[in-house]
VOGU-3710 file (C-alpha; in Angstrom, 3 decimals, decimal comma):
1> xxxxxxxxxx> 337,410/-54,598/220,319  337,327/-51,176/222,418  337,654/-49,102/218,626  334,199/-51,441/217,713  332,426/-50,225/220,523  333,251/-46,856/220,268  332,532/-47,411/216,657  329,099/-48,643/217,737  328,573/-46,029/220,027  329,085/-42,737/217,671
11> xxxxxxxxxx> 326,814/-44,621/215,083  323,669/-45,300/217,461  324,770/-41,717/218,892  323,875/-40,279/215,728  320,621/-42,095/214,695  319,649/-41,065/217,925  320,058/-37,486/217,392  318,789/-37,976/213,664  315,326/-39,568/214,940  315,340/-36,109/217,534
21> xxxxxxxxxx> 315,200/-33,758/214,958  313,088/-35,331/212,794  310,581/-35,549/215,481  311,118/-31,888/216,521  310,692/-31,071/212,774  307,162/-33,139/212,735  305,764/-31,423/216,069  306,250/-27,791/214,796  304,541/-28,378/211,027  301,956/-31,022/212,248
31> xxxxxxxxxx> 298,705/-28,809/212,774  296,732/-28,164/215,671  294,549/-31,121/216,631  291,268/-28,708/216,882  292,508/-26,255/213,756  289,507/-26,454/211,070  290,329/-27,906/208,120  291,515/-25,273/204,773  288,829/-24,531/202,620  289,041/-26,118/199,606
41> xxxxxxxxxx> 288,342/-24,849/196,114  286,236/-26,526/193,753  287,960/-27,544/190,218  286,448/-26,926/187,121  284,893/-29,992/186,836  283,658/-29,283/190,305  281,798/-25,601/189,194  278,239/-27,460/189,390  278,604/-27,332/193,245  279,499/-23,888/193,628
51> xxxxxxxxxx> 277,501/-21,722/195,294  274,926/-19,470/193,843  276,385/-16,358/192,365  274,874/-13,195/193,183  273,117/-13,045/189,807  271,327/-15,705/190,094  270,747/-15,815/194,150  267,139/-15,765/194,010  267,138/-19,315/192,317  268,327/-20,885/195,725
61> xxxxxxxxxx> 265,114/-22,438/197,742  266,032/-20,431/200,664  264,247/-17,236/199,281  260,758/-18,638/198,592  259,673/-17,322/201,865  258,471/-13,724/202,475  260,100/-11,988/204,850  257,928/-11,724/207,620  259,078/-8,859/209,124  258,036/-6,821/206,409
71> xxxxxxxxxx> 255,076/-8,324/205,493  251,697/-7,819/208,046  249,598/-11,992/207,314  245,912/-11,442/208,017  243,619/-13,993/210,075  242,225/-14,767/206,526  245,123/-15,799/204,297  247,162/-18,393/204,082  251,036/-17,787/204,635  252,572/-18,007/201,321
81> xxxxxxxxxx> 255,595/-20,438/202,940  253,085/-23,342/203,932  252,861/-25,638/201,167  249,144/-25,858/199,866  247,695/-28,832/197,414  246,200/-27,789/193,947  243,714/-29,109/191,622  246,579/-29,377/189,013  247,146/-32,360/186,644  251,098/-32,848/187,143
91> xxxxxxxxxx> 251,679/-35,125/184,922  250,198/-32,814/181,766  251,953/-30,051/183,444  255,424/-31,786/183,084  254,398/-32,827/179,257  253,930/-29,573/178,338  257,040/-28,292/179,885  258,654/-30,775/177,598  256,595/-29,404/174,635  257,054/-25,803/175,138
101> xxxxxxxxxx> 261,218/-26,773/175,640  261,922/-24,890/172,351  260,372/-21,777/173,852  261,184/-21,786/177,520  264,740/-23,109/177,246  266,236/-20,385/175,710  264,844/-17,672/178,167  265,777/-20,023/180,669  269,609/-20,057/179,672  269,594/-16,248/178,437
111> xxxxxxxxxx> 267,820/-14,896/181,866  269,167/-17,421/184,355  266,340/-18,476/185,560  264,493/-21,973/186,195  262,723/-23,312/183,617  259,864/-25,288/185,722  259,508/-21,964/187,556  258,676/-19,953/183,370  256,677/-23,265/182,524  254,675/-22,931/185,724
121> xxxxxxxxxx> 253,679/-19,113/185,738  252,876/-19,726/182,151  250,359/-22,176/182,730  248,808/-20,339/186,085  248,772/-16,922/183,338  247,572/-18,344/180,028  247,223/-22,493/180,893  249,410/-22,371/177,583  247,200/-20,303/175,052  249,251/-18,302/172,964
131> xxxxxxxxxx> 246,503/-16,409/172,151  245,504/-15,445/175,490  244,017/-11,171/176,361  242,863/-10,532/179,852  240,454/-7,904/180,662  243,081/-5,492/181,694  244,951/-5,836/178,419  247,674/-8,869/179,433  248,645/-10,986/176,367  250,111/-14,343/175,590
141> xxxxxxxxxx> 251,771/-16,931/176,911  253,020/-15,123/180,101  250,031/-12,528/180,189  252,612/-9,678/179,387  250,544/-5,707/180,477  251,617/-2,808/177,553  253,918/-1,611/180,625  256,217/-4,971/180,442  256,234/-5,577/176,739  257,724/-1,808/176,513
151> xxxxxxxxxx> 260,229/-2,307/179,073  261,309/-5,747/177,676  260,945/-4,819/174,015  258,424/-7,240/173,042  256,810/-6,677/169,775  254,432/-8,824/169,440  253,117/-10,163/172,654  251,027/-13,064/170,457  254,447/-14,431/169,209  255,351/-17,117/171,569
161> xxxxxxxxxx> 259,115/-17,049/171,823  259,092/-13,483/172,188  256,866/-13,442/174,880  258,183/-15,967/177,384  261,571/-14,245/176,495  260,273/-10,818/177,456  258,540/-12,357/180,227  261,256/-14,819/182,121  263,529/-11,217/181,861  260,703/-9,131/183,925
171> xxxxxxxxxx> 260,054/-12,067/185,941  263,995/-12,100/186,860  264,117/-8,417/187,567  261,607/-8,484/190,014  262,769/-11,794/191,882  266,440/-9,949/191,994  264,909/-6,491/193,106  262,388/-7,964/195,860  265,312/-10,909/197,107  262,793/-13,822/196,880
181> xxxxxxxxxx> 260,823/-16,016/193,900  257,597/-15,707/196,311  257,988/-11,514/196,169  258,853/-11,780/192,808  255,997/-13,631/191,598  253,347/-10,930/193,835  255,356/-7,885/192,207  254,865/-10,029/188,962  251,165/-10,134/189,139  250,473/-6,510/191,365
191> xxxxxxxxxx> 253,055/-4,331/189,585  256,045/-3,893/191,512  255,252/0,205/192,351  252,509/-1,134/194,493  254,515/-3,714/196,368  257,047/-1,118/196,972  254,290/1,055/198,809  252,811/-2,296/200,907  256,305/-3,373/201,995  257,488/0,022/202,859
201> xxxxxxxxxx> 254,253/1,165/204,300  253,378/3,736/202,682  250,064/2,251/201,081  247,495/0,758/203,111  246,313/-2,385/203,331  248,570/-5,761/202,724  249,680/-7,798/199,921  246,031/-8,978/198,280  244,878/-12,281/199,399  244,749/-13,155/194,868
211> xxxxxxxxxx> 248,705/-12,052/194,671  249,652/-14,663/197,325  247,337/-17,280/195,790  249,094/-16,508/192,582  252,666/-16,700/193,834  251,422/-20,255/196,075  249,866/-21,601/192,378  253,057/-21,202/190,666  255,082/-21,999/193,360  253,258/-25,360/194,318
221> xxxxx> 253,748/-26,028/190,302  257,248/-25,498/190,479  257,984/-27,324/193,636  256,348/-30,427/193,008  257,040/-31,496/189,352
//
């Protein structure tokens, strides 16, 4: 009877100690109850909901606004960050986006940019004529100047693929040199040279009250089909 007990005793003796340690072992690897949670990285299939990369930044809805610290508003103009209502027919607008698809998808894959945002600057530039000449010389779809088509290589300005494609690549320059789609779309339509001057100072005057008109057109266009 006595060798049972003692039997009984060294046994619960030992799960005791067992159930110790393992508790011991638990406190030291369980984390801190405040300690943020790891980051965790996105799979593959996950890539969609990765954040912007730097090279295509400027697509991110955060940098339609002008820097206003930078940029003087007059009692005049509108601030190009307040949303404004068009006389645009949306609904032709988004049919033809889906028409022109042929044309504007490509540049939108090659250049990384959106393609509402090419569709949308093409109709405030040309309201789709292929065909189109301003009085300073801009031609086609995206009103391309001599300047651009020699910088992007375009040939023929009248040819429509070429064009937009020489086009959306300008277009993305200047969004990724002035950090915003809004500044983009004002170099876009002034000439980048003379933004330079206006946000560095060294050219009197502000952005023109047409240039932010232009960049709220396209960007009301873009935003709201």
């Amino acid at each position: 009877m006595k060798r049972w007990i003692l039997i009984s005793s060294l046994v619960l003796c030992s799960l005791l100690l067992f159930m110790a340690h393992n508790r011991e072992k638990q406190a030291q690897t369980a984390p801190a109850i405040n300690e943020p949670p790891k980051e965790t990285k996105l799979s593959p299939n996950n890539s969609s909901l990765e954040p912007d990369s730097d090279k295509n930044k400027f697509l991110s809805r955060e940098y339609y606004r002008i820097d206003q610290s930078s940029v003087c508003e007059d009692e005049n103009t509108h601030d190009t960050a307040e949303p404004l209502n068009f006389d645009f027919d949306l609904k032709k607008f988004a049919k033809k986006m889906r028409e022109h698809d042929k044309i504007i998808g490509p540049a939108s894959q090659k250049h990384q940019m959106p393609k509402k945002l090419i569709a949308a600057v093409i109709r405030v530039e040309s309201n789709w004529d292929t065909l189109a000449v301003s009085k300073n010389g801009a031609k086609g779809l995206m009103q391309l100047n001599p300047i651009t088509q020699e910088e992007t290589e375009v040939k023929n300005p009248f040819n429509a693929k070429e064009n937009v494609d020489g086009g959306t690549e300008y277009l993305g320059k200047m969004c990724k040199e002035f950090g915003s789609i809004e500044l983009g779309l004002i170099a876009n339509n002034i000439g980048p040279t003379r933004l330079r001057k206006i946000l560095a100072g060294k050219e009197r005057g502000k952005i023109p009250p047409s240039a932010k008109k232009y960049a709220q057109k396209v960007l009301y266009l873009y935003q709201n089909v």
